[in-house]
Every structure is written in structure tokens, then in C-alpha cells.
C-alpha positions in Angstrom: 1.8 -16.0 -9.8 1.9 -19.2 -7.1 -0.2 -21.9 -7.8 -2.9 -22.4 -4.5 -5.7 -25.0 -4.1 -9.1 -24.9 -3.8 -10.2 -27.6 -0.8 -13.8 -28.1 -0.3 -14.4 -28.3 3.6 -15.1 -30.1 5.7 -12.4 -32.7 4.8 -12.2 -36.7 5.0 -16.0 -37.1 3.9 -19.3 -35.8 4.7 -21.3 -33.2 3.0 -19.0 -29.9 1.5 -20.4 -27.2 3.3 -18.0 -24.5 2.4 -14.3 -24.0 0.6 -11.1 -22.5 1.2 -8.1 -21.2 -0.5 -4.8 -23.7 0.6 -1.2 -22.8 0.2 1.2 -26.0 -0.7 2.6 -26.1 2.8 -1.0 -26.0 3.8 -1.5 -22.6 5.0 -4.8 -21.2 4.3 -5.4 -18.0 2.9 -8.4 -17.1 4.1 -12.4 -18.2 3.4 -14.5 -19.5 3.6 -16.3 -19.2 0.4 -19.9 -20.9 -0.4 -19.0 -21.9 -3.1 -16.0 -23.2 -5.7 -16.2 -20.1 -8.0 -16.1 -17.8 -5.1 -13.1 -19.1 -4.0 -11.7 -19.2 -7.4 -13.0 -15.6 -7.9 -11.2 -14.3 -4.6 -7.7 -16.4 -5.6 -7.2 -14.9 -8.6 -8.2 -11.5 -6.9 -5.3 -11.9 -4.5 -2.6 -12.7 -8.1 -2.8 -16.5 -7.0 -3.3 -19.2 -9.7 -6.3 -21.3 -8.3 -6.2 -25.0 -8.9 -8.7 -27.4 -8.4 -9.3 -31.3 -7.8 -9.7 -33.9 -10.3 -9.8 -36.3 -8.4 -11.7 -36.9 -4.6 -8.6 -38.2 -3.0 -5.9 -35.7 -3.4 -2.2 -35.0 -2.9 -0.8 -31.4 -3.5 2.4 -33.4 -4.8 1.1 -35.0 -7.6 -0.3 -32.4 -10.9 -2.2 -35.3 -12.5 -4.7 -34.7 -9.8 -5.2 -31.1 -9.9 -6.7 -28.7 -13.0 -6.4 -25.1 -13.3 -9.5 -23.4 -12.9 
């Protein structure tokens, strides 16, 4: 099961107004979803492993700043 991110939109600030399912290589997988669960909700759906940030600055290279959901 590959691991994929959950990336609230729009990115680099400003008000989340949606979210979207990210690959590692940044590919997205489709969306967007309203909301965090439904994007978790469709990820595991598709067989993915949906991870989310723990941080507000991320980096898809670095597991201390991503949880599983």
C-alpha cells in the first residue's frame, strides 16, 4: 500500500479552501475534496496509505513531519 499526502490547497498561505491527494513525486491523484477526511476517506478507497502534516511547513522527505491518518 504506497504512502500519499494529504495537502491542503491552496499552498504557500492563505485560507485552505480545499484538499488533494499528492503522490511523493508530486503527482496528484485526483480532488479536490472539502474537506481532510474526505480526502482521507477517498485515499484509502483507492488502497493508498493517506498521510497527513504535522507540521505547517512541510517536506515529503522528512517522516518526523508527517502522521498517518
Amino acid at each position: 500500500m504506497p504512502n500519499v499526502y494529504i495537502e491542503p490547497m491552496p499552498k504557500g498561505g492563505g485560507d485552505i479552501d480545499h484538499y488533494v491527494i499528492e503522490h511523493a513525486d508530486g503527482r496528484r491523484d485526483s480532488g479536490p475534496y472539502p474537506t481532510q477526511a474526505h480526502a482521507i476517506a477517498a485515499a484509502k478507497a483507492k488502497g493508498f496509505h493517506p498521510l497527513i502534516a504535522r507540521v505547517r511547513h512541510t517536506n515529503k522527505g522528512l517522516p518526523d513531519h508527517w502522521r498517518s491518518a
